[in-house]
C-alpha positions as CSV (number, residue, x, y, z in Angstrom):
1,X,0.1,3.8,0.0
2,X,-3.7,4.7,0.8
3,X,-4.8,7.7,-1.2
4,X,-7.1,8.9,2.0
5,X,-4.1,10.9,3.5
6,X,-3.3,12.2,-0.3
7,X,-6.6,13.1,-1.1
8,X,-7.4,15.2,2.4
9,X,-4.2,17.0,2.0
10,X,-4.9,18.2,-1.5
11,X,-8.6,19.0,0.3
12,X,-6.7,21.1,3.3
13,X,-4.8,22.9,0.6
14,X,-6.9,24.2,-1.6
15,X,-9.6,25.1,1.3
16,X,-6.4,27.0,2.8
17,X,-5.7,28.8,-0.7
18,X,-9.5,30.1,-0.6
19,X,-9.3,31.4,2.7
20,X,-6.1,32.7,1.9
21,X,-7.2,34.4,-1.4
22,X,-10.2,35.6,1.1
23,X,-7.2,37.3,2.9
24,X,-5.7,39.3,0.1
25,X,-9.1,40.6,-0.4
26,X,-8.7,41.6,3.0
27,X,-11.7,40.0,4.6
28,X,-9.2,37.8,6.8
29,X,-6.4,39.0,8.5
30,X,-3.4,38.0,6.0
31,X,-1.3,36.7,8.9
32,X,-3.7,34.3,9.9
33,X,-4.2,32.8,6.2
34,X,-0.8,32.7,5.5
35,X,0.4,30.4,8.1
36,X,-2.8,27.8,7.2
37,X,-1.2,28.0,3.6
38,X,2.3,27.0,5.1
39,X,1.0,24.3,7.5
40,X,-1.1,22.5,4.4
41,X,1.9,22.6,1.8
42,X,4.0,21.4,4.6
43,X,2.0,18.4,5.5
44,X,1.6,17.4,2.0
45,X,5.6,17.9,1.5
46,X,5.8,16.3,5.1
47,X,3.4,13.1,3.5
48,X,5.0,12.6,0.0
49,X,8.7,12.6,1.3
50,X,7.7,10.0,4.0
51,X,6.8,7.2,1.5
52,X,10.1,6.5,0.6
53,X,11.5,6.3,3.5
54,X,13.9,3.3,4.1
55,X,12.4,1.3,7.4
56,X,14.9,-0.8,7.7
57,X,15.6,-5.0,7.2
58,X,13.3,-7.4,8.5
């Protein structure tokens, strides 16, 4: 596995929980963050379950 993928994710996610923190403070609308928050943590989830994926016999 490259760590390229891995390391952007974990990037994407904690820029999301800023601007997301940045929404409870009510400077961004809240259901604007909150989705950005989702779509990050679901990536990630969407990466790290896809590595052990069986692909089959050769």
């Amino acid at each position: 596995m490259t760590k390229i993928p891995f390391i952007l994710c974990l990037v994407f996610i904690l820029l999301s929980l800023f601007i997301n923190v940045l929404g409870l403070m009510k400077l961004y609308p809240i259901y604007l963050t909150s989705p950005i928050l989702f779509f990050s943590l679901f990536l990630l989830i969407a990466l790290l379950n896809n590595q052990r994926r069986f692909k089959g016999f050769k």
